[in-house]
N, C-alpha and C positions, 0 to 999 in steps of 0.2 A: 816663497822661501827658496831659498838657496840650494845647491845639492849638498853643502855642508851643512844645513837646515840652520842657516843665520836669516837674518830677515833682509830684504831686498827694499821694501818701504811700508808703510802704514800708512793706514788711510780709514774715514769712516764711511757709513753705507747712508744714504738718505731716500730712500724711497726704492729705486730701482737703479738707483746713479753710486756710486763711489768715488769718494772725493779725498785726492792725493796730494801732498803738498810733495811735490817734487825734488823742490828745493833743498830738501832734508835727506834723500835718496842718496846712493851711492854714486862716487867718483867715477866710478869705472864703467865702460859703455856697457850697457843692457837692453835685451830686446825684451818684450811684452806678448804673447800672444794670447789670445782664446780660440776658440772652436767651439762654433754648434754646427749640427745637421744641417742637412738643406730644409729638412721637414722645420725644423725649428725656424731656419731666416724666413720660409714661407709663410709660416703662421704670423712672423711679427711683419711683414710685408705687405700680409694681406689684410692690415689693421686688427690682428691679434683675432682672428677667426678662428672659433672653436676647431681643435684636433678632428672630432666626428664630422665635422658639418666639411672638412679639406679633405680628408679620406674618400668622402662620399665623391665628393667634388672630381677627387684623381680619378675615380675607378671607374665614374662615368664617363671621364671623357672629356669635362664639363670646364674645365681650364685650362685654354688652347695656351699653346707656347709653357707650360709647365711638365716636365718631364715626369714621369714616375717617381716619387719621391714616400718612403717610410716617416709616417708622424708617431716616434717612440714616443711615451704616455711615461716614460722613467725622469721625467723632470717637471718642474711647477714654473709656470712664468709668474713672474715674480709681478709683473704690472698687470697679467690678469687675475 
C-alpha cells in the first residue's frame, strides 16, 4: 500500500512465492523493499536449520566466519 493507503499492485501467494503481474502496476517509478534479520537470512542460508539447533551453533563457536547474530522466534518461515 501506498502512504495514501491506495494499492501499489496485487498479486497471489502460492506456496512461499508471490506472484505479480507487473504489467498491471503503476505508471510511476516505485521501489520494493523487504527486510529480514540476519538471524532470519542465516536460517534460510543454512537450508532452513532449526532456530535452536543455530543458537546452539553461534554460542559455541561452532560456525566460523558467522558473526554473533540473534535468532528472534517472533516469525514462522513459511517453507518450514
Amino acid at each position: 500500500m501506498a502512504p495514501d493507503n491506495s494499492f501499489i499492485f496485487e498479486g497471489i501467494r502460492k506456496g512461499d512465492l508471490y506472484i505479480v503481474d507487473f504489467s498491471k502496476g503503476p505508471l510511476v517509478q516505485t521501489c520494493f523493499l523487504a527486510k529480514a534479520t540476519k538471524g532470519w537470512l542465516w536460517h534460510r542460508r543454512l537450508g532452513h536449520a532449526g532456530i535452536r539447533n543455530l543458537q546452539t551453533l553461534v554460542k559455541k563457536n561452532h560456525l566460523h566466519g558467522i558473526p554473533y547474530v540473534k535468532f528472534n522466534k517472533n516469525r514462522l518461515c513459511a517453507t518450514c
